[in-house]
C-alpha positions in Angstrom: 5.8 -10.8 26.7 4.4 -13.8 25.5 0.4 -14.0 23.7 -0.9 -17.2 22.5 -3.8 -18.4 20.6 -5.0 -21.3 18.8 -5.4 -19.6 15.6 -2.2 -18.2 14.6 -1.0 -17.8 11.2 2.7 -19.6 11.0 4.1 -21.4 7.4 1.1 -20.8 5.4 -1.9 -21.6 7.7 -2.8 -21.3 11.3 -1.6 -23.2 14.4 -2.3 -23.7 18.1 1.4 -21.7 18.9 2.3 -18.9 21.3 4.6 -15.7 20.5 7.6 -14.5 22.6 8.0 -10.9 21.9 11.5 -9.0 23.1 12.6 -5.6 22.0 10.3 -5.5 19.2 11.3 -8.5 17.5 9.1 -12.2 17.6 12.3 -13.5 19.7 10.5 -17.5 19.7 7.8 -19.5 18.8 6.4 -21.8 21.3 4.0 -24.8 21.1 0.1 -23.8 22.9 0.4 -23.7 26.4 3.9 -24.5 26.5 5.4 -20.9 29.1 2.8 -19.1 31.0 1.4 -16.0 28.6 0.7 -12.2 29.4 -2.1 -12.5 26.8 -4.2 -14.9 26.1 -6.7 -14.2 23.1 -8.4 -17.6 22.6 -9.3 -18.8 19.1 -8.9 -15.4 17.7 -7.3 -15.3 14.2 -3.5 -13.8 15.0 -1.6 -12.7 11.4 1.1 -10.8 10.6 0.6 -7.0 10.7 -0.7 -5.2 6.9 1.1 -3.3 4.8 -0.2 -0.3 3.2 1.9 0.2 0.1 -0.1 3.3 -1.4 -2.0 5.6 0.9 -2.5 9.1 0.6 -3.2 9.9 4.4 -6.2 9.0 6.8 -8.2 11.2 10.3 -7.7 14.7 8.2 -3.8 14.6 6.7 -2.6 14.4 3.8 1.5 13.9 2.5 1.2 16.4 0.4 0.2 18.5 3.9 3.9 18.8 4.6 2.8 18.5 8.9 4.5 16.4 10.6 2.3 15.9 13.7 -0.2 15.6 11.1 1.9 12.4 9.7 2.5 11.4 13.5 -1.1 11.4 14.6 -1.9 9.4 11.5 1.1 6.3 11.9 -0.3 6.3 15.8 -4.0 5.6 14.9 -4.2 3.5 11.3 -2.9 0.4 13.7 -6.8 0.3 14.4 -7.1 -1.2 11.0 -4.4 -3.6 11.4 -1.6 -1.3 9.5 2.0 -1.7 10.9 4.0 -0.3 8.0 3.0 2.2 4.9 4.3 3.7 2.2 3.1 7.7 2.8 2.2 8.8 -1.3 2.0 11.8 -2.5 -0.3 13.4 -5.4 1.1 15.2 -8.2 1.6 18.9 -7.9 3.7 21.6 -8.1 7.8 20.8 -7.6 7.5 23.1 -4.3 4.8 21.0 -2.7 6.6 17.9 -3.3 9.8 18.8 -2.3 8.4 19.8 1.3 5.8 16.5 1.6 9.1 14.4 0.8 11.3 16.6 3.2 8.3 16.3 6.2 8.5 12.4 5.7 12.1 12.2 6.1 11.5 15.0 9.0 9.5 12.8 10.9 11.7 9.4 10.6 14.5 11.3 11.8 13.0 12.9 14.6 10.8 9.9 15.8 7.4 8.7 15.9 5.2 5.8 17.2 2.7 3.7 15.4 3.0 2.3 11.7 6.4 2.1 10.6 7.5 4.2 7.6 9.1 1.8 5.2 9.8 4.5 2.5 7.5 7.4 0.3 5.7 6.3 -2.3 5.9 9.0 -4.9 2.6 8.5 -7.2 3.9 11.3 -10.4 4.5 13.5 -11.2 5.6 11.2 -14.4 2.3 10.6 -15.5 0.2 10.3 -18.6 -2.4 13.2 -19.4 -5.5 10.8 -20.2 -5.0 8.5 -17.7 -4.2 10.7 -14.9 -8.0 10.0 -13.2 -7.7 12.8 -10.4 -4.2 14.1 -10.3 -3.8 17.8 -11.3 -3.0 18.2 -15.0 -1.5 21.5 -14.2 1.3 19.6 -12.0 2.3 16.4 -14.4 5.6 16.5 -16.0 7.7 14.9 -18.2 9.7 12.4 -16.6 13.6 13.6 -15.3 16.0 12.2 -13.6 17.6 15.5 -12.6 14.6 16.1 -11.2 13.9 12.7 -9.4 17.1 13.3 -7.9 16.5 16.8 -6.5 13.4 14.9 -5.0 15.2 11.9 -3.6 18.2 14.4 -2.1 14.9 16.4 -0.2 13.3 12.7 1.0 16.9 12.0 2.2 16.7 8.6 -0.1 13.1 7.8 1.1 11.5 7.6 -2.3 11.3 3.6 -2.3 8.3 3.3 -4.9 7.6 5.8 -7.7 4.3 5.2 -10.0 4.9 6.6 -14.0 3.7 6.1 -17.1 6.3 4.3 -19.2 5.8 5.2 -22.3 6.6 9.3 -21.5 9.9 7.6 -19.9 12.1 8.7 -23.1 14.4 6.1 -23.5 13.5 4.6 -20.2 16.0 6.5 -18.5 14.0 7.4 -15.1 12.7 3.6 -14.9 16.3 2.4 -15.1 17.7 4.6 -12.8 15.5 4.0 -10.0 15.9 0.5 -10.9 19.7 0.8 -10.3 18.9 3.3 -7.4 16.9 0.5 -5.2 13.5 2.6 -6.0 10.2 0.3 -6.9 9.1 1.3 -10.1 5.5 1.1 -10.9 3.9 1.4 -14.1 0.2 3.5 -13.6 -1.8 6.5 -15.1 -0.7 5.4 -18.1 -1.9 4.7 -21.6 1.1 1.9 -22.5 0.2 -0.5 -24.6 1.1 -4.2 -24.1 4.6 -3.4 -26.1 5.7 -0.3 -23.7 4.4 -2.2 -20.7 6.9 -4.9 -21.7 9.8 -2.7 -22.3 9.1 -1.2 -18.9 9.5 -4.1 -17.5 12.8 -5.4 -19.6 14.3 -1.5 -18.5 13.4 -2.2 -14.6 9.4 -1.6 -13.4 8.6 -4.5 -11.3 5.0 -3.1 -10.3 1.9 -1.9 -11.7 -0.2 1.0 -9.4 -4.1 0.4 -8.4 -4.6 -2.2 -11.6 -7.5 -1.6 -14.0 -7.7 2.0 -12.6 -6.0 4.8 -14.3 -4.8 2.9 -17.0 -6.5 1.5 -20.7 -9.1 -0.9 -20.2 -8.5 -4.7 -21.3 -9.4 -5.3 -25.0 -8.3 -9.0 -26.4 -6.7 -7.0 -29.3 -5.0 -4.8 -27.2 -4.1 -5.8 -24.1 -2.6 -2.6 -22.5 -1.6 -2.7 -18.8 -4.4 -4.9 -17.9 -3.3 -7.2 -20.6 0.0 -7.2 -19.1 -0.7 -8.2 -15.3 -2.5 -10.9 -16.3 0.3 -12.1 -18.8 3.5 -11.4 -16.8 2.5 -13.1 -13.6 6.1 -12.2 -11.7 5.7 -8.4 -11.8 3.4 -7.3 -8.6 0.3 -5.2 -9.1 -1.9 -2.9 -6.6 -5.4 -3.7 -6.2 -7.7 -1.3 -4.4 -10.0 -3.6 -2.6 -13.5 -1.9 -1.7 -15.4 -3.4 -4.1 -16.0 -0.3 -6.3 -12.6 0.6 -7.3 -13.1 -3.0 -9.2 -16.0 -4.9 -9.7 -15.7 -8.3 -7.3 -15.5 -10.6 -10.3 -12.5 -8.4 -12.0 -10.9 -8.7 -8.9 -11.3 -12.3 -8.0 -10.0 -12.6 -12.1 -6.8 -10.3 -11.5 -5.7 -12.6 -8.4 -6.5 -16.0 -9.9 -4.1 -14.8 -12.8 -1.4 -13.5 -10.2 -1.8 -16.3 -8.0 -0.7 -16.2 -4.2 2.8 -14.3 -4.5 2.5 -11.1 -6.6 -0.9 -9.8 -6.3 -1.1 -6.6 -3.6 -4.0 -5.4 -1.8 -3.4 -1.0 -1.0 -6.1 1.1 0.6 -5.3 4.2 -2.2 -6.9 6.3 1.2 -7.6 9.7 1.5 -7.5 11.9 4.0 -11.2 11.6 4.3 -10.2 8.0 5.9 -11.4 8.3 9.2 -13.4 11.5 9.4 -17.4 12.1 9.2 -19.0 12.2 6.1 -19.8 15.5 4.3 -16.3 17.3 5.3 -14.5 19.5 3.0 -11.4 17.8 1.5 -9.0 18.3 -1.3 -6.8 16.4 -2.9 -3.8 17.7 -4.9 -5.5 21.3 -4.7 -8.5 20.1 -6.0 -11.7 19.3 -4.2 -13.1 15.9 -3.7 -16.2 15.3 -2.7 -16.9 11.9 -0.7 -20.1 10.1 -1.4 -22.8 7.6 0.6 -20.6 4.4 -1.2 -17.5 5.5 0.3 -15.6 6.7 -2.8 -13.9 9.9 -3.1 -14.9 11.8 -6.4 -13.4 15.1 -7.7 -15.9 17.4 -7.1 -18.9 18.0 -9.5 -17.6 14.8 -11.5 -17.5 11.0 -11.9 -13.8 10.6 -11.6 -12.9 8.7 -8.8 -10.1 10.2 -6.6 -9.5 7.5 -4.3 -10.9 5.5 -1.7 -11.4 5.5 2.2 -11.1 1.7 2.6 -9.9 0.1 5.8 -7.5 -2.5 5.3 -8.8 -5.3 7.9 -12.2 -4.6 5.8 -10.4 -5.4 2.2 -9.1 -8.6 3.8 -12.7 -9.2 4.3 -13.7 -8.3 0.5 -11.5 -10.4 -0.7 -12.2 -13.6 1.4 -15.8 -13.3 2.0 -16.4 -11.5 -1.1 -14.3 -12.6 -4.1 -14.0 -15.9 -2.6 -10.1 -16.1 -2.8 -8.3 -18.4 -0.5 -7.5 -16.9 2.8 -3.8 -17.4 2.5 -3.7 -15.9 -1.3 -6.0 -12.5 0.1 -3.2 -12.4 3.5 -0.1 -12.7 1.3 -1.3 -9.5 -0.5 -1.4 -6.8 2.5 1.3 -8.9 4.3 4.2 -10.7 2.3 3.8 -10.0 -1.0 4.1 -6.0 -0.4 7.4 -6.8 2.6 8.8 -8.6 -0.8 7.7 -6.1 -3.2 9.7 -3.9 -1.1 12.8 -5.9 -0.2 12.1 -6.0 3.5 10.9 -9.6 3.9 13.5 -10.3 6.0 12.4 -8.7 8.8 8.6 -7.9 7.8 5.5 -10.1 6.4 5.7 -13.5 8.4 5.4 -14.2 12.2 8.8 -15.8 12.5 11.5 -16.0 15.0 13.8 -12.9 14.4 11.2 -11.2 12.7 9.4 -7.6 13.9 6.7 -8.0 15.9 4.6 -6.7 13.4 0.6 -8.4 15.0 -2.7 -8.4 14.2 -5.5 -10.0 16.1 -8.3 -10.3 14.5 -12.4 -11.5 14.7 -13.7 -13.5 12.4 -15.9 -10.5 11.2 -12.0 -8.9 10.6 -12.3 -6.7 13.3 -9.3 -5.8 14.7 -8.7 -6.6 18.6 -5.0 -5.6 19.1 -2.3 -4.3 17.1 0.9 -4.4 18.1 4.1 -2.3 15.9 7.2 -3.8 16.4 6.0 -5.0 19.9 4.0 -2.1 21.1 0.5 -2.5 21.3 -1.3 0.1 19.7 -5.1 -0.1 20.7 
């Protein structure tokens, strides 16, 4: 199959070029017009496919759900917002609970599935500190254990590639170093660190920082906290949820103008309320969550914020149109930057030659025309 336009996204900005896709790989890059095409999509904007690197679930289904068709239905739809690969998370709770969402994941990438690839679980507690914790169950957080982690990671059959914890409950950093040692993403979040832990953190192995600003001590210029430390240590990646209301446009034009264009990453933080009709039921970790007319998910009867329902071809949007970043800096972070983050940009992040055929097409209003997952196309 070959698709060409005159607006595709190759080294950094777009060209007149056409794609040759084979066996779910780009297998060449051609000049415009050069071999006759099966797909033709004019000056539409063609980009690599997104990557969702924190996501709780979308259309009804949650990880910690434990239902695998649940999970199924959900990688073969979220391609309508340009998502080709994720990172299911779970919410803390109980050690039962956890050990089956972990065990469904791996479950469902043995047995098959179509849609968004699964590049790993990202494991979001239950490590976590008690006043930053925002919605996840106090009941459920625990201190942090590698024994533990390890009964985890034999259940997920090794695919616990991301873990969020709060450093400074790490005693002796022992967790953070051996995930680090493990190949596991550490990311520092629902923590009260200061800028001193955040730094040991990252001297003992963390290499990210979960949904920045949220869940975590605000920025003071006498203490610097988390915060402090994303905008000081510029190699470390850092989520960003990108709705607008998460983060107030001007902090988050600020957090990627300090991060510049290779460490800053854009994740949806979605809920399974992603997708459905307002006013349904939902929970989240056991606890209801009630969504409201801006789109945010609030525990119920509170202001706490429990997570978003943001579309990922829409935060591309937000941060272009909105925070007025560069369109290369605001791709990086849903495309590259996460494939790196992860240690699969070899294969995932860039429309190269030998790459997957991980494709978006896009409007300029960033509407999605046609996704296509490792070759397939989705829509």
């Amino acid at each position: 199959m070959i698709i060409q336009s005159k607006r595709i996204w190759i080294a950094g900005q777009f060209l007149s070029a056409q794609l040759e896709v084979e066996n779910g790989k780009i297998a060449a890059v051609y000049n415009y017009g050069e071999k006759a095409v099966d797909h033709d999509y004019g000056n539409k904007r063609i980009v690599p496919g997104f990557i969702d690197v924190h996501t709780h679930g979308a259309y009804g289904y949650d990880t910690n759900d434990a239902e695998p068709e649940g999970l199924r239905d959900w990688l073969k739809r979220i391609p309508e917002e340009g998502v080709t690969a994720l990172l299911p998370t779970t919410v803390t709770q109980m050690p039962d609970v956890l050990t089956e969402a972990v065990a469904s994941v791996a479950e469902v990438v043995e047995q098959g599935y179509e849609g968004a690839e699964i590049l790993g679980i990202h494991f979001e507690g239950p490590y976590l500190d008690m006043d930053y914790k925002g919605a996840q169950p106090p009941e459920a957080i625990a201190q942090a254990s590698v024994e533990q982690f390890k009964m985890y990671q034999e259940a997920a059959k090794g695919l616990i590639k991301y873990i969020t914890l709060a450093p400074e409950h790490d005693k002796d950093f022992a967790l953070t170093k051996y995930c680090k040692e493990t190949g596991v993403v550490v990311s520092m979040g629902h923590s009260s660190a200061t800028y001193e832990q955040a730094l040991m953190g990252i001297a003992n192995g963390a290499t990210s920082m979960t949904h920045v600003y949220n869940g975590m001590t605000p920025y003071h210029h006498r203490k610097p906290g988390l915060v402090g430390t994303a905008f000081r240590v510029r190699d470390i990646y850092g989520e960003m949820i990108c709705d607008g209301c998460h983060s107030h446009i001007a902090a988050i034009n600020n957090y990627y103008t300090a991060k510049g264009r290779d460490y800053a990453m854009m994740v949806s933080d979605s809920l399974r309320a992603k997708h459905c009709p307002s006013g349904g039921n939902y929970q989240l970790g056991g606890h209801d969550i009630e969504i409201r007319e801006n789109g945010l998910a609030y525990l119920k009867g509170t202001d706490t914020i429990a997570g978003s329902t943001l579309n990922m071809n829409k935060g591309l949007g937000i941060l272009v149109d909105e925070a007025m970043l560069p369109f290369d800096q605001a791709l990086n972070s849903c495309t590259l930057n996460p494939a790196r983050c992860l240690g699969v940009d070899d294969r995932k992040g860039k429309l190269v030659a030998g790459y997957d055929a991980d494709i978006v097409v896009l409007e300029d209003n960033y509407d999605v025309v046609q996704t296509y997952c490792r070759g397939t196309a989705m829509l």
